[in-house]
N, C-alpha and C positions, 0 to 999 in steps of 0.2 A: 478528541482526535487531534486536534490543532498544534497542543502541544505536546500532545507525546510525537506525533508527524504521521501516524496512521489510523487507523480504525478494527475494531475485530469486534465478529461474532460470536461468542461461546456458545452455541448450541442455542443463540435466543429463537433464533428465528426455526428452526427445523433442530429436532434432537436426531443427534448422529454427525451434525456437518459443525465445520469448522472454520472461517472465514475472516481475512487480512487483505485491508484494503490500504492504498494512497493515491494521494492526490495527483492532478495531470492538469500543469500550467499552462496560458497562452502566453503570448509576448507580452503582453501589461501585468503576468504576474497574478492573473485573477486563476481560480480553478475553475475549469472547466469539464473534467470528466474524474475518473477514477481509475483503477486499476487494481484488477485481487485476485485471487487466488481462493478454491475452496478444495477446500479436500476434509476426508470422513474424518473423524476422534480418533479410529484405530491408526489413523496413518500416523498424527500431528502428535508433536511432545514438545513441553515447553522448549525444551534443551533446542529446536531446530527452529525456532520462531526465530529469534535475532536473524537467522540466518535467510530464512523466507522473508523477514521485513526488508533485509538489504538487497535481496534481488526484485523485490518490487521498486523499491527505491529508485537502485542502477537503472533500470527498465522504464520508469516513468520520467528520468532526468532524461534520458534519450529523448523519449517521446515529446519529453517538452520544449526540448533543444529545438526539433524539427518541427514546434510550432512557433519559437522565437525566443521563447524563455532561455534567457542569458543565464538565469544563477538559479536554479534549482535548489528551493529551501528544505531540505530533508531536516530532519530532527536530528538537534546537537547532541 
């Protein structure tokens, strides 16, 4: 997860669901929560994943903003 800058479940955990997570920074830059998204196999297609990684991304850079985190390291 680290270096790709998210995490995903394919169906490990339960068959049927689908599951994309990212990190959620405090001000010193440590992680301290997460952030995901799950929805079923019929919804999810690879073609729309980049696209759900960057709104988790957007969304955990706010939230970590409003814990102090200056620079929100998403995946290059």
């Amino acid at each position: 997860m680290k270096e790709q800058g998210y995490g995903e479940d394919n169906e490990e955990q339960e068959v049927g669901l689908r599951c994309i997570a990212v990190p959620v920074y405090d001000r010193f830059g440590k992680v301290i929560a997460g952030l995901s998204i799950s929805l079923p196999t019929m919804r999810f297609t690879e073609s729309k994943k980049e696209e759900f990684i960057k709104y988790l991304h957007s969304s955990a850079a706010m939230i970590s903003s409003r814990l102090g985190c200056t620079e929100y390291p998403a995946a290059k």
